[in-house]
N, CA, C and O atoms as a GROMACS GRO file, in nm:
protein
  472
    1UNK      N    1  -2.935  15.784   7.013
    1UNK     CA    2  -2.898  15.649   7.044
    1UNK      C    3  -3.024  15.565   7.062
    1UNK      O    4  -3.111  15.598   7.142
    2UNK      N    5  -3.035  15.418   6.958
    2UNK     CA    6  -3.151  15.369   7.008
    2UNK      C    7  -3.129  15.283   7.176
    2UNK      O    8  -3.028  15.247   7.237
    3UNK      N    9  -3.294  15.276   7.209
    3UNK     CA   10  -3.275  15.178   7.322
    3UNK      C   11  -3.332  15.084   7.339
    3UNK      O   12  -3.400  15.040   7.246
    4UNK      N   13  -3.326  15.014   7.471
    4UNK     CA   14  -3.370  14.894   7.403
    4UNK      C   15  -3.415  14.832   7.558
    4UNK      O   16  -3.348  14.877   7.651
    5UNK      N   17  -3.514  14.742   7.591
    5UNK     CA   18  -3.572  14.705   7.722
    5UNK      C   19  -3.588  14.558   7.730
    5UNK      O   20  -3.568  14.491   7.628
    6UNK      N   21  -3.618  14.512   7.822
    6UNK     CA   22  -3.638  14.366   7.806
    6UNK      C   23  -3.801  14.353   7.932
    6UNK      O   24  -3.821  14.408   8.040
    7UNK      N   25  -3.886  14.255   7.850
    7UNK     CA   26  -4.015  14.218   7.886
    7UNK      C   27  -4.002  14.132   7.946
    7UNK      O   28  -4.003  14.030   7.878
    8UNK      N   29  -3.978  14.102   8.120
    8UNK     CA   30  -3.897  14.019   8.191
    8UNK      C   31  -4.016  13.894   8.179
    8UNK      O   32  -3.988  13.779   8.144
    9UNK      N   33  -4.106  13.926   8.203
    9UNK     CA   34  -4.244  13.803   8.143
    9UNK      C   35  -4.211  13.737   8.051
    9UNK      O   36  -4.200  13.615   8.069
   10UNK      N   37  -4.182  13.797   7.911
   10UNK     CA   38  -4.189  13.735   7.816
   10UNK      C   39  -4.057  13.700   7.726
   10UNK      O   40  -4.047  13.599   7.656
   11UNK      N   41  -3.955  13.806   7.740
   11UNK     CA   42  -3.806  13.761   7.740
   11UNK      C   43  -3.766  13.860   7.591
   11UNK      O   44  -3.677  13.832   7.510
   12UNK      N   45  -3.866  13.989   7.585
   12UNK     CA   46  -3.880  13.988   7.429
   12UNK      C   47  -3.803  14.141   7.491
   12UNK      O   48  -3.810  14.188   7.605
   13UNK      N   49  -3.724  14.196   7.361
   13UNK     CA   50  -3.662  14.278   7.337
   13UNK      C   51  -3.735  14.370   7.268
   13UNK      O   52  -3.798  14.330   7.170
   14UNK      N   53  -3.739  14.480   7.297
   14UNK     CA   54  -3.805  14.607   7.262
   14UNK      C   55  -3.727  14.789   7.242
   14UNK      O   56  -3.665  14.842   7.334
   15UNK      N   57  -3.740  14.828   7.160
   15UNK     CA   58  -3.662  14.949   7.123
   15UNK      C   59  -3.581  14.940   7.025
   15UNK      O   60  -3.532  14.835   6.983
   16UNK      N   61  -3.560  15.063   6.978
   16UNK     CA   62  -3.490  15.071   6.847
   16UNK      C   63  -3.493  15.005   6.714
   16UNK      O   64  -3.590  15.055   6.657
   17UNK      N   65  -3.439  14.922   6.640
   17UNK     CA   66  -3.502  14.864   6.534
   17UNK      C   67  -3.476  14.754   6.522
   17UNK      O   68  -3.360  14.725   6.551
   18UNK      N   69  -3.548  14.667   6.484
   18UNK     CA   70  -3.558  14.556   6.524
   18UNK      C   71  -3.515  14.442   6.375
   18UNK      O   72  -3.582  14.356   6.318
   19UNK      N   73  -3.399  14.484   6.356
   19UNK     CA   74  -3.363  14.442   6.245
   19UNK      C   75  -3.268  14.310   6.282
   19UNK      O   76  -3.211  14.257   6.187
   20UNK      N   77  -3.254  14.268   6.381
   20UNK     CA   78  -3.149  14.116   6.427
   20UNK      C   79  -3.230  14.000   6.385
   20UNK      O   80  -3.343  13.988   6.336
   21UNK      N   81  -3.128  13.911   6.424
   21UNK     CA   82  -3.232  13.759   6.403
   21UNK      C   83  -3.314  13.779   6.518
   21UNK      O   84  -3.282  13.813   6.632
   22UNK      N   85  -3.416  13.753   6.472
   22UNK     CA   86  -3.528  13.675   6.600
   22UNK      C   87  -3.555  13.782   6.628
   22UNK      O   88  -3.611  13.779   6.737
   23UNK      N   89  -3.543  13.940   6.566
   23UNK     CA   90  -3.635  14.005   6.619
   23UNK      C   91  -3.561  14.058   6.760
   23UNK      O   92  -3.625  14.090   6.861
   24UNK      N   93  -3.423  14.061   6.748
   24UNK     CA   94  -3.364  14.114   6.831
   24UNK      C   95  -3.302  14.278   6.831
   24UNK      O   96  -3.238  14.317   6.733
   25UNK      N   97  -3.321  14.348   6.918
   25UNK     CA   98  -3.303  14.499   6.907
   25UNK      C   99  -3.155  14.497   6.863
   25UNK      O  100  -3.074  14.450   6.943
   26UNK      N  101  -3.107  14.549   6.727
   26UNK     CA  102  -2.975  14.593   6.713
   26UNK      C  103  -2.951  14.731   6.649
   26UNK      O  104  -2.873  14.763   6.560
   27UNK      N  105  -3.052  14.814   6.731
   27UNK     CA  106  -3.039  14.942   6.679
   27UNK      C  107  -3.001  15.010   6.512
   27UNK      O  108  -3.054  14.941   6.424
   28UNK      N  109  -2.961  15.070   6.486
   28UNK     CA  110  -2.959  15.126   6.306
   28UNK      C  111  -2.785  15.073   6.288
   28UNK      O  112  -2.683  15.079   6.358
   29UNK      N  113  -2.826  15.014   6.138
   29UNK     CA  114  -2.701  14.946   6.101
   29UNK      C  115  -2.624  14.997   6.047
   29UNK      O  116  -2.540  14.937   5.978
   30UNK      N  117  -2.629  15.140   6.063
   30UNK     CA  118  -2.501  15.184   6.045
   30UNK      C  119  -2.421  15.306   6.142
   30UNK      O  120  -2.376  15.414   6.104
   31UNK      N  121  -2.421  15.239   6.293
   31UNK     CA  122  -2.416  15.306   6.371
   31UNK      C  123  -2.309  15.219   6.444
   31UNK      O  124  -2.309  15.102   6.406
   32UNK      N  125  -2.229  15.246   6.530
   32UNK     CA  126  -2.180  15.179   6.668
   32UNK      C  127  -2.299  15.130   6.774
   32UNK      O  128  -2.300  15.030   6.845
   33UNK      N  129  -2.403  15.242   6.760
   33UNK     CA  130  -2.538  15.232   6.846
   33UNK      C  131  -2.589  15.065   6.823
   33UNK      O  132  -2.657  15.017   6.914
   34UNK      N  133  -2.571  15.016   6.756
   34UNK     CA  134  -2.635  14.857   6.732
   34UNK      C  135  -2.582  14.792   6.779
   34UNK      O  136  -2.634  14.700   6.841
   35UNK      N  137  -2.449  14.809   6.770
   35UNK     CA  138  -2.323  14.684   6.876
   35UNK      C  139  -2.407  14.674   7.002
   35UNK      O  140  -2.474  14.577   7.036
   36UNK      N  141  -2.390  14.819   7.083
   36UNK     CA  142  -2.421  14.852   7.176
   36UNK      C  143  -2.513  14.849   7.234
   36UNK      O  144  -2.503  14.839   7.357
   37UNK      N  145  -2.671  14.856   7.160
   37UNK     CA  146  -2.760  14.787   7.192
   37UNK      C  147  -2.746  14.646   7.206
   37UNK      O  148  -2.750  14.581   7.310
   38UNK      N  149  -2.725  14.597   7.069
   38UNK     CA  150  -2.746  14.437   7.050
   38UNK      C  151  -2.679  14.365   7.203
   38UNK      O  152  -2.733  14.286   7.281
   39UNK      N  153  -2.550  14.422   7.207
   39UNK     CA  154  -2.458  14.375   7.377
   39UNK      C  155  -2.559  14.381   7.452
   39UNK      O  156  -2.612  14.283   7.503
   40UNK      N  157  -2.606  14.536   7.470
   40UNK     CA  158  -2.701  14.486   7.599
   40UNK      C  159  -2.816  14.437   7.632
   40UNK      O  160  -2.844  14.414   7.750
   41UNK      N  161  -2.892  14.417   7.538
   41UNK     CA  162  -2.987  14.374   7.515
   41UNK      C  163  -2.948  14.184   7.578
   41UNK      O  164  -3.016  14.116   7.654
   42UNK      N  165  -2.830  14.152   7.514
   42UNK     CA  166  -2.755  14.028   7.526
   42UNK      C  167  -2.760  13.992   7.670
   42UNK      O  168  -2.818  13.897   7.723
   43UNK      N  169  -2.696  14.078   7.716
   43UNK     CA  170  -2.660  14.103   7.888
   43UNK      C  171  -2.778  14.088   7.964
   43UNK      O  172  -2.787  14.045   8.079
   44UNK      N  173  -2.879  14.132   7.883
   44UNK     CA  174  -2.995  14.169   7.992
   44UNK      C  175  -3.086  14.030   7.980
   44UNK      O  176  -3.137  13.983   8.081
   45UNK      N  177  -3.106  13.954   7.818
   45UNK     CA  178  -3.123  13.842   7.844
   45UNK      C  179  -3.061  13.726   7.854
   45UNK      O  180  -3.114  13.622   7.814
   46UNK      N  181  -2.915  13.729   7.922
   46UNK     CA  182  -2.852  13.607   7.951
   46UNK      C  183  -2.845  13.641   8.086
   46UNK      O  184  -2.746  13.583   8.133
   47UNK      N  185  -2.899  13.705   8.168
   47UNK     CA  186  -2.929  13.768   8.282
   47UNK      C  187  -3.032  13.741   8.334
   47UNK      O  188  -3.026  13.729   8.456
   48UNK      N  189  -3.120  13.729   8.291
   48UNK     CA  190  -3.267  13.698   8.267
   48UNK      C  191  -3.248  13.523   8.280
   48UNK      O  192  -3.310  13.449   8.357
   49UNK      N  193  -3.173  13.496   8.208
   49UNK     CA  194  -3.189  13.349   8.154
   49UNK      C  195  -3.085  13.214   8.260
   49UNK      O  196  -3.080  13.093   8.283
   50UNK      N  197  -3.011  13.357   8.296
   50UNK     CA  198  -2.912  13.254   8.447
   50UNK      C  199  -3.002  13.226   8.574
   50UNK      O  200  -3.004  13.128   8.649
   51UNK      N  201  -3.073  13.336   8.572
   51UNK     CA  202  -3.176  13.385   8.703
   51UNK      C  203  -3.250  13.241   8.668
   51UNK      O  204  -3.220  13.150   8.745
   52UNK      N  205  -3.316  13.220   8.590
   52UNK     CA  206  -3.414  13.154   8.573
   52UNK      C  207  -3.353  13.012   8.614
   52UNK      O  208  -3.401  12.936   8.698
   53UNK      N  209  -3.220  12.989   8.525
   53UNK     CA  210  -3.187  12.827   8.587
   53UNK      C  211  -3.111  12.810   8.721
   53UNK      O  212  -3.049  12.717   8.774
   54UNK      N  213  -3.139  12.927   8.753
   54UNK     CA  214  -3.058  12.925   8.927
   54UNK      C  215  -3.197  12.892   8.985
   54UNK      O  216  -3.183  12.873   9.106
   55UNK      N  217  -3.321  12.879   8.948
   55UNK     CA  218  -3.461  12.904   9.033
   55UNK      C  219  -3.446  12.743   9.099
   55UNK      O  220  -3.383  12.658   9.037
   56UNK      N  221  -3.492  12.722   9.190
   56UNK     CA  222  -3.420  12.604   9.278
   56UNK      C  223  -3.488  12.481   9.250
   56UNK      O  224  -3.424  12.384   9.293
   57UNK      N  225  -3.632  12.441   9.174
   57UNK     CA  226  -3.701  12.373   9.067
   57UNK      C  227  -3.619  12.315   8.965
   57UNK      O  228  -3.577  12.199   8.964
   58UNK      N  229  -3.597  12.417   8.869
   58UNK     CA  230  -3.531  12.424   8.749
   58UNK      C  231  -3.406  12.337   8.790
   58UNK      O  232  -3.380  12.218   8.776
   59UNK      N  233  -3.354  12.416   8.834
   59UNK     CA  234  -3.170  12.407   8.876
   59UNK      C  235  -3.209  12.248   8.915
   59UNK      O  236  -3.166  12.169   8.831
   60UNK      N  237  -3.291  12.179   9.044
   60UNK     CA  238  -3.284  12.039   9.057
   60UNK      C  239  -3.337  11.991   8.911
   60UNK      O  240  -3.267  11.910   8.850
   61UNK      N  241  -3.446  12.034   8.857
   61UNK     CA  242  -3.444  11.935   8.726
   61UNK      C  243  -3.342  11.884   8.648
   61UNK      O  244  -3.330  11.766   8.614
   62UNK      N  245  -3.249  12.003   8.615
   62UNK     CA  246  -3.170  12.007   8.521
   62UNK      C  247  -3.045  11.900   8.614
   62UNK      O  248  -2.980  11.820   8.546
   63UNK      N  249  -3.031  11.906   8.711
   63UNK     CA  250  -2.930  11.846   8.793
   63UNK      C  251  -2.953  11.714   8.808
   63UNK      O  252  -2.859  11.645   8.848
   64UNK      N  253  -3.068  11.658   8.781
   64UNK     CA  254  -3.129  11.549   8.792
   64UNK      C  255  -3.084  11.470   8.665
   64UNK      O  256  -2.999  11.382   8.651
   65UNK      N  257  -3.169  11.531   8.579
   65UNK     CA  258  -3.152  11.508   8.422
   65UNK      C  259  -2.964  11.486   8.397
   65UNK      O  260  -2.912  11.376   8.381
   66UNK      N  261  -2.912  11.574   8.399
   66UNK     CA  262  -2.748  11.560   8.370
   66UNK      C  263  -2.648  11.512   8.449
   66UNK      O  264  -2.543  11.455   8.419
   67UNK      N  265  -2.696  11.544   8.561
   67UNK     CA  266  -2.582  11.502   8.689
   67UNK      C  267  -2.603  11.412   8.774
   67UNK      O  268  -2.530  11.389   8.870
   68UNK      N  269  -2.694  11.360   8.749
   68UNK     CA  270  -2.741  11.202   8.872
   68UNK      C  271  -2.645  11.145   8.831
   68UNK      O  272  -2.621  11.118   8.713
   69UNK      N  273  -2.556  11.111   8.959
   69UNK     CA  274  -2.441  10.983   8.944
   69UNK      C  275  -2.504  10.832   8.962
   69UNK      O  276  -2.436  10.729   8.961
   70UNK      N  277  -2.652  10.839   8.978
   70UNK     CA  278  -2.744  10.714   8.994
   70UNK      C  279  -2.770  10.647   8.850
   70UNK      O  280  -2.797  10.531   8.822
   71UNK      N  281  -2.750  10.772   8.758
   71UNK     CA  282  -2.850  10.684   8.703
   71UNK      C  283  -2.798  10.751   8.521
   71UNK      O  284  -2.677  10.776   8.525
   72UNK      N  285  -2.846  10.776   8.406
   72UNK     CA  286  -2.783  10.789   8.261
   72UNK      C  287  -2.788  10.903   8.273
   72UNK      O  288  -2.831  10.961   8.372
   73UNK      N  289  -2.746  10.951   8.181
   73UNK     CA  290  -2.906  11.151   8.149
   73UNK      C  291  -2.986  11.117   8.077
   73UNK      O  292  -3.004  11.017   8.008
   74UNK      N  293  -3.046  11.219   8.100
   74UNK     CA  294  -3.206  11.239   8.057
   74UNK      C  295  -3.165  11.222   7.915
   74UNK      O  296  -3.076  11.291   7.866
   75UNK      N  297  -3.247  11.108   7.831
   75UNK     CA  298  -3.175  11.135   7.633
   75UNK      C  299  -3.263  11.274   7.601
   75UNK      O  300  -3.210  11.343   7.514
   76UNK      N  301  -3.397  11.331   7.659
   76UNK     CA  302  -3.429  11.464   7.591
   76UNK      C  303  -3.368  11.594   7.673
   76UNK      O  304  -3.404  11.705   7.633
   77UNK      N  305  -3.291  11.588   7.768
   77UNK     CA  306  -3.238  11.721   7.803
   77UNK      C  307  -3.086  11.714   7.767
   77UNK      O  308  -3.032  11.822   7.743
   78UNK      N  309  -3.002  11.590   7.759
   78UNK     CA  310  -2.885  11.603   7.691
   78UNK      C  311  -2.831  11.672   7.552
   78UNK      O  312  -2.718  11.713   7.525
   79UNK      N  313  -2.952  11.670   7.474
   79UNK     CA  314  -2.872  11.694   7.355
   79UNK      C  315  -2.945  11.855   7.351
   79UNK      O  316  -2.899  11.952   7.291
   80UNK      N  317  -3.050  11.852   7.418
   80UNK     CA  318  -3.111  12.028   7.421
   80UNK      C  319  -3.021  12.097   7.513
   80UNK      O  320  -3.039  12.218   7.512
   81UNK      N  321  -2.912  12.049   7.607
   81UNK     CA  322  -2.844  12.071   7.697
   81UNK      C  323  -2.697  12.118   7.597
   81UNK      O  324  -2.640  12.226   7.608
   82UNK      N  325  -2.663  12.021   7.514
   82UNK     CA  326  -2.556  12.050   7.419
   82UNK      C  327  -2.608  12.150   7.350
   82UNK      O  328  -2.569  12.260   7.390
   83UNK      N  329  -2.682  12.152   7.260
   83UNK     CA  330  -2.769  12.270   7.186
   83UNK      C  331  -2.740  12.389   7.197
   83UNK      O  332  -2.685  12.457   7.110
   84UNK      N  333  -2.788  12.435   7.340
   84UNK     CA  334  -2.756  12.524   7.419
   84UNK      C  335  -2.629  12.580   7.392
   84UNK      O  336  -2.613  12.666   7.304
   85UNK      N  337  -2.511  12.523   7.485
   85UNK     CA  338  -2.395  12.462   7.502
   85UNK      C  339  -2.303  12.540   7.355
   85UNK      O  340  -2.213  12.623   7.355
   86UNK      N  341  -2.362  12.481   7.260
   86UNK     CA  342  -2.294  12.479   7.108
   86UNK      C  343  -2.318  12.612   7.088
   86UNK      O  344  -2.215  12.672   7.056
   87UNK      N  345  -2.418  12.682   7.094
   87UNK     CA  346  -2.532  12.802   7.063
   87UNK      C  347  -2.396  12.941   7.137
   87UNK      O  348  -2.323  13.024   7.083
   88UNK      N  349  -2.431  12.889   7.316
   88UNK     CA  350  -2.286  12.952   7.365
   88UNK      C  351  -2.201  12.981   7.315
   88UNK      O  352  -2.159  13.089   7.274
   89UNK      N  353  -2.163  12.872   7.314
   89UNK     CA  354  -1.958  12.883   7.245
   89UNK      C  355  -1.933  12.907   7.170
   89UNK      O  356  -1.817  12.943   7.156
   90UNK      N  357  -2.044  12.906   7.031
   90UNK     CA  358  -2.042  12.988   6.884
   90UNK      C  359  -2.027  13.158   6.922
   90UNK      O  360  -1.941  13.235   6.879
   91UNK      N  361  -2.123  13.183   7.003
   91UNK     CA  362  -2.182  13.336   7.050
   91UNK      C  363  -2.008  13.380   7.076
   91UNK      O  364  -1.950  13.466   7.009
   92UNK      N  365  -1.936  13.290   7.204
   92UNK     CA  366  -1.851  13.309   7.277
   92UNK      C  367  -1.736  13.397   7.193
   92UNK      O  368  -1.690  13.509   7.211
   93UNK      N  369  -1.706  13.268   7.068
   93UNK     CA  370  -1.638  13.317   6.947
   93UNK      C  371  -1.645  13.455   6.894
   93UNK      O  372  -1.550  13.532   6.898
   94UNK      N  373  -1.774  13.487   6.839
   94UNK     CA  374  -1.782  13.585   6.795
   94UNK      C  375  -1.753  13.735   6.880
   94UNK      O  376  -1.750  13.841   6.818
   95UNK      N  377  -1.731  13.726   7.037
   95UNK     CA  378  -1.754  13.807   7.096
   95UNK      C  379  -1.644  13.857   7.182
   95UNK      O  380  -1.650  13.943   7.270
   96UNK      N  381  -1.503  13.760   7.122
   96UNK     CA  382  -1.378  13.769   7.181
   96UNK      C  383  -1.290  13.835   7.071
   96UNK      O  384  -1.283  13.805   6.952
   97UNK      N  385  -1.240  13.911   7.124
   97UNK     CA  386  -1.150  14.012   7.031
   97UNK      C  387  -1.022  13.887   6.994
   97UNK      O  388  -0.968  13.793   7.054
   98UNK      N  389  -1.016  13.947   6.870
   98UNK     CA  390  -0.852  13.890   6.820
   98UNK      C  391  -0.749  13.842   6.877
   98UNK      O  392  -0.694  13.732   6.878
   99UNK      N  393  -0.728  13.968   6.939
   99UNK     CA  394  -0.586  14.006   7.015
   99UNK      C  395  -0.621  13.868   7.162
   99UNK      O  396  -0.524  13.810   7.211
  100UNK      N  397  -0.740  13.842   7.204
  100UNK     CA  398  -0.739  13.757   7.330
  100UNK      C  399  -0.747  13.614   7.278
  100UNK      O  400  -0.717  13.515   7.345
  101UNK      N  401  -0.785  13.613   7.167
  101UNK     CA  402  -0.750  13.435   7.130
  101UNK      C  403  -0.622  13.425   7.057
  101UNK      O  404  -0.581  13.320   7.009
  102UNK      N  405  -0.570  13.522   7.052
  102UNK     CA  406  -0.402  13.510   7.008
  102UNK      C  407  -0.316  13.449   7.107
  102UNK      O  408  -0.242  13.350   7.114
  103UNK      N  409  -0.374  13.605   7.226
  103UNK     CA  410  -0.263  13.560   7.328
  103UNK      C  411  -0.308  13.399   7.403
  103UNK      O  412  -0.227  13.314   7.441
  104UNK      N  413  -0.436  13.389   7.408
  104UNK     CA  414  -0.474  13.256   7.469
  104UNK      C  415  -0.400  13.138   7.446
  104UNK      O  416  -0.361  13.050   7.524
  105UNK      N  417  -0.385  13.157   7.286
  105UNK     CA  418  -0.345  13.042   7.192
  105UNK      C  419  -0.173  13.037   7.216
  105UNK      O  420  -0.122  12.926   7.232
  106UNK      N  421  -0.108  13.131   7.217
  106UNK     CA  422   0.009  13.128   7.240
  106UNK      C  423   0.063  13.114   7.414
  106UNK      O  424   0.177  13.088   7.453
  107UNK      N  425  -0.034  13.135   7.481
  107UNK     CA  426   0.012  13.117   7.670
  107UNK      C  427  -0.032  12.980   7.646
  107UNK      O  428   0.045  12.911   7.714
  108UNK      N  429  -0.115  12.903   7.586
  108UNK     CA  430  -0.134  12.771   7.575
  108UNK      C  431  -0.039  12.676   7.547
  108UNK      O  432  -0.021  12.575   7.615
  109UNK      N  433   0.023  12.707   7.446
  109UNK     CA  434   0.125  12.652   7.395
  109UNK      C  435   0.241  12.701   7.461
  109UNK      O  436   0.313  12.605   7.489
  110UNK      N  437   0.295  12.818   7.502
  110UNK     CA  438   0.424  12.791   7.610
  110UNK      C  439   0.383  12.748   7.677
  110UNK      O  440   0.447  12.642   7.684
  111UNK      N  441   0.309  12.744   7.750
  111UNK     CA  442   0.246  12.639   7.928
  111UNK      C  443   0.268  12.471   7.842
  111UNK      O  444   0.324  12.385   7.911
  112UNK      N  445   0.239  12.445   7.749
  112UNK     CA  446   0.229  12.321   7.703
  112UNK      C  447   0.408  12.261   7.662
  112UNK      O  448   0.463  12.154   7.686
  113UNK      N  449   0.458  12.389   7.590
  113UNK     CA  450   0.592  12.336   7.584
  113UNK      C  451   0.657  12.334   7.722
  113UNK      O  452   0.742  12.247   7.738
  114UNK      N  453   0.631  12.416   7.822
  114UNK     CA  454   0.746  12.396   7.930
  114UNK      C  455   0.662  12.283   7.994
  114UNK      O  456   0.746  12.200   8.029
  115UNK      N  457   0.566  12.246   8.019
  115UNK     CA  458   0.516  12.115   8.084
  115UNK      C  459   0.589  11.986   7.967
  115UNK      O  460   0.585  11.876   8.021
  116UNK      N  461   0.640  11.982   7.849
  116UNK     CA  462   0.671  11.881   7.840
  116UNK      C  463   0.825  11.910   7.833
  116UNK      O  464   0.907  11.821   7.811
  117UNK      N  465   0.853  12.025   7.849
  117UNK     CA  466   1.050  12.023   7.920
  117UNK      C  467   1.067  12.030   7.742
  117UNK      O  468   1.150  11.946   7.707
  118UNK      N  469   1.023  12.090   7.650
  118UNK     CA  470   1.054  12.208   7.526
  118UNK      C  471   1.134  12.324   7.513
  118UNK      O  472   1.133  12.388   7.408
   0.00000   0.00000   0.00000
């Protein structure tokens, strides 16, 4: 099984083969072993990467920039803020089984028909 580490300094992924975008560990491609890396490798830097905007600096910048009820947002952290954001919810997609955006899609829509008396 390959493995795979994270360079908490530098944010870089290390072990196994390094055949992903960006140079991301997704172990041998023709294995289950690559899912399984690539996941955790994932885990370990969106882990890495929450820590960081929880740091109490950061976290006021960013709170400043987007959430001041004083004043606009920031025009250069808004759309790097969406960026982000978009980057997520693409990832999100890819990483939800079938069967849970089925049922999502369908508890959506009965909750929606009995709220309008359907």
């Amino acid at each position: 099984m390959a493995t795979s580490s994270i360079n908490t300094s530098s944010g870089v992924a290390t072990g196994g083969h390094a055949n992903g975008a960006n140079g991301i560990t997704t172990g041998h491609p023709d294995s289950s072993d690559g899912a399984v890396t690539a996941l955790n490798t994932l885990i370990q830097l969106w882990t890495m990467l929450k820590s960081r905007l929880n740091e109490p600096g950061l976290q006021a910048e960013i709170n400043r920039g987007l959430h001041d009820l004083e004043k606009l947002p920031d025009k250069e952290i808004v759309p790097l803020a969406a960026k982000a954001g978009d980057v997520l919810h693409d990832i999100e997609q890819m990483l939800q089984p079938t069967q849970l955006v089925l049922a999502d899609h369908l508890l959506g829509t009965f909750a929606s028909n009995r709220s309008f008396g359907f």
